[in-house]
N, C-alpha and C positions, 0 to 999 in steps of 0.2 A: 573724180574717179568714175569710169565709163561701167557701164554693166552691158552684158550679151545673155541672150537665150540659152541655157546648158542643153535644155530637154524639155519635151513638152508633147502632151495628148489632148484627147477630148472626147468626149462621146456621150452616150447618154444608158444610165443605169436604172436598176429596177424596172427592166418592162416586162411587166406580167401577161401573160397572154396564156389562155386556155384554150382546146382543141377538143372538140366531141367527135372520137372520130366512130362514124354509125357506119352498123352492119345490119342493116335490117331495124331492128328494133334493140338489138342491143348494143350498147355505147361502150366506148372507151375512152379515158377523159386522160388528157395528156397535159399538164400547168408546167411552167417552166418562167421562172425572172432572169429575165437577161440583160448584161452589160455586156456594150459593144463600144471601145475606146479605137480611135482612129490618130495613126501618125502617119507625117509628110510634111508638106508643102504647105504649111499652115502659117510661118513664121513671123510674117505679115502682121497679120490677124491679133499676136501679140504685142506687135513693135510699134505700127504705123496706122492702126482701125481700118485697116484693110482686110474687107469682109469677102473678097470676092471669091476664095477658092474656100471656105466654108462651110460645110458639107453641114446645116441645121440641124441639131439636136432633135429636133421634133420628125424629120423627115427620117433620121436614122430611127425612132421609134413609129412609126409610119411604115419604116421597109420591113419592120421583123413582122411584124403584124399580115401584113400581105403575105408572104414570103410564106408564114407560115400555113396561109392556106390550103400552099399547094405540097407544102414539103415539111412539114413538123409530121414525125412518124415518135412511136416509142423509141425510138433509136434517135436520140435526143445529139448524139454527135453527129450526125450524117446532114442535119439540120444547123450545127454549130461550123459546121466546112462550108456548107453553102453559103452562110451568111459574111462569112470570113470572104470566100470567095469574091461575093457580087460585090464587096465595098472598094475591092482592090480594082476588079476588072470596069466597075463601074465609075470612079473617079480617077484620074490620070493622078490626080494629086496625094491621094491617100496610096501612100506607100508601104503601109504595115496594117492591118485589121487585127485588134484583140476581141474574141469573142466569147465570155463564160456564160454557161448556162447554167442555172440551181434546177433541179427540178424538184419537184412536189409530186410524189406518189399518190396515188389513188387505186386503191386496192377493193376491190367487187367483195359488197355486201352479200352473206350468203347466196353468193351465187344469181343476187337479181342483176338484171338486165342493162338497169341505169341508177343503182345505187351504190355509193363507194362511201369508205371509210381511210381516213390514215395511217401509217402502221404507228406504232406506239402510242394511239390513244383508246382510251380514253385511260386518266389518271385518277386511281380509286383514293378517294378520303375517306373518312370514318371521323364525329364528333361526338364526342357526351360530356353530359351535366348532372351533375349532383347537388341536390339541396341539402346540408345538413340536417338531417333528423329525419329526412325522408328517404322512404321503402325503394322507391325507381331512381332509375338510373335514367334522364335523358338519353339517347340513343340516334345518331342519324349519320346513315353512308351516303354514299355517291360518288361523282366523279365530275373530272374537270375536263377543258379541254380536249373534247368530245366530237372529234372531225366528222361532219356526214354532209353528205353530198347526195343530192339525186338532180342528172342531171335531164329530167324532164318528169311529165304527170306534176306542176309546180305552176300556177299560174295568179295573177291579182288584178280584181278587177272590181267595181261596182261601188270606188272607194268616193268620197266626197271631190267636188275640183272648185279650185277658186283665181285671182289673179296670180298665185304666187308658184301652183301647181305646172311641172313640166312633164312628171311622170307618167307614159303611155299604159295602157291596161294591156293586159301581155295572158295570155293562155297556156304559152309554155315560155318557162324560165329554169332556170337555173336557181336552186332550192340550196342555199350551201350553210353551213354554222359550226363554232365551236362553244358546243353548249356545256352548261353544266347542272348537272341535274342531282336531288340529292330526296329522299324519301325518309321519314319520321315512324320507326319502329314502335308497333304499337305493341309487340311481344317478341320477345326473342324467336329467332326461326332455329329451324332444324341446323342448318348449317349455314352461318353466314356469305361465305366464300360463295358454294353454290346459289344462295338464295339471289346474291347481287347481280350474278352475270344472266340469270334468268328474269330478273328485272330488267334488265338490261334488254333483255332478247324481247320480252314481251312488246315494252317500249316502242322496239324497232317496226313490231305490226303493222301500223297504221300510216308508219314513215314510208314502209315497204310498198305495200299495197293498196295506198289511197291515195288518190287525188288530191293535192295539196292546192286550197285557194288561197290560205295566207298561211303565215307561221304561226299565226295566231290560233288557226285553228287545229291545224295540226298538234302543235302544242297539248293542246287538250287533248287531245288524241290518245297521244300517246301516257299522261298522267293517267289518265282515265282509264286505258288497258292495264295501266300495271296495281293500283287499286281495285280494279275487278280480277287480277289475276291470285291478287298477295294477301289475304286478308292481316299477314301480319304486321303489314304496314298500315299509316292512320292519313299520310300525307304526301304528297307528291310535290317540289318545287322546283321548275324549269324556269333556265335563264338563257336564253337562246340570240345573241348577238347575227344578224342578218348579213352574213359575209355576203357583198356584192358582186356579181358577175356580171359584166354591160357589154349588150352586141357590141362589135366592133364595126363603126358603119365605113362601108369596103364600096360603097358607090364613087366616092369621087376616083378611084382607083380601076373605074369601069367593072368590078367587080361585085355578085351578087353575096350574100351573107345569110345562108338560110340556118341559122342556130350552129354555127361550126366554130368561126370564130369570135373570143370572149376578153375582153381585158379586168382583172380583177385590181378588188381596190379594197383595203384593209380602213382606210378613216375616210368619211364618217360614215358608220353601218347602222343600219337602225338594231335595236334596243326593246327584245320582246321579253316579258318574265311573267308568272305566274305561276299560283299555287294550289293543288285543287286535294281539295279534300274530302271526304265520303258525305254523302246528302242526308 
């Protein structure tokens, strides 16, 4: 019994690309994953390993990236026509372009310049413990899943190097995480509700307004403001996962890349945590 091709695509998914698009000194961060599947003339390719009309997965994510240089705006469909566009007008063989794009909002932290959050985070918890026979109640809030972004005043430098080391020492990066932060009541507050989201804010100070050399130290940073702010807190513990932003290098493309475009990467992130408590 013979078999024939019914139907058939190909393309390449999940390509994340991030945009700073700068006005001065204040940014606007535009993230978008896209899948771009291509049909036509491919038929070949399944039947007989004939590679030659082909259009490389790797070059389709190569084109968005470029592409996006000149033409990813907030208007995230005007960018999803062009791309649809140049695959069609650009290969004789590719006969249909599908092009989706997700995007990932980023919504301006109090009103700073190059600081964003995402909308529905952060996600509040609350834990307590009871010892029988005992007067207190363990006590500790926080929250999960903690979108913050600055995408500059971020940089890492001055770190150890050896044979195995690739990483460049960089003055401005891209500072991104979804943390989770949780502080140990050392007395009941006036009002919970208000007291968490002003923790929260205080937190934000030093994310806001300081120069960040590592996460590390930011980190402390910010514990460290909301214990100087709370006295009715005992304990501060940050768990802050290093979400990756990596230039996107736009040279063999005869193109220069001064912090605009960014490809993100969810595994493997580095892994910051600590816990600081009053001296």
């Amino acid at each position: 019994m013979g078999a024939k091709l019914s139907s058939h695509r190909y393309g390449k998914s999940r390509i994340r690309v991030v945009k700073i698009l700068r006005d001065g000194k204040r940014h606007t961060v535009v993230e978008i994953s896209a899948e771009v599947l291509l049909e036509g003339d491919f038929e070949s390719s399944y039947t007989s390993g004939d590679n030659s009309k082909v259009v490389a997965t790797d070059t389709v994510k190569n084109t968005v990236h470029v592409l996006a240089k000149d033409h990813l705006t907030l208007e995230v469909e005007k960018f999803a026509v062009h791309l649809a566009k140049h695959f069609t007008s650009q290969y004789p063989q590719v006969k249909k372009a599908s092009v989706e794009l997700t995007q990932r909002v980023w919504e301006r932290l109090l009103n700073h310049d190059h600081s964003f959050t995402a909308p529905g985070s952060p996600l509040p918890w609350v834990k307590a413990g009871h010892i029988q026979g005992a007067k207190e109640v363990a006590v500790e809030s926080g929250v999960r899943d903690w979108l913050i972004m600055k995408s500059s005043q971020s940089g890492f430098e001055g770190y150890p190097k050896c044979k195995f080391t690739t990483l460049p020492e960089t003055q401005d990066r891209i500072f991104a995480t979804a943390a989770t932060a949780g502080w140990k009541w050392a007395k009941e507050p006036k009002d919970y509700t208000v007291t968490n989201r002003k923790i929260l804010e205080a937190m934000m100070t030093p994310f806001l307004e300081r120069f960040s050399p590592s996460v590390q130290t930011t980190m402390f940073e910010m514990g460290e403001a909301a214990l100087k702010a709370f006295p009715e807190i005992s304990e501060v513990s940050l768990s802050m996962p290093n979400k990756h932003y990596h230039l996107f290098n736009l040279k063999p493309f005869g193109m220069e890349n001064p912090n605009i475009i960014f490809t993100a990467t969810d595994e493997p992130h580095g892994q910051i945590e600590a816990v600081i408590r009053r001296s």
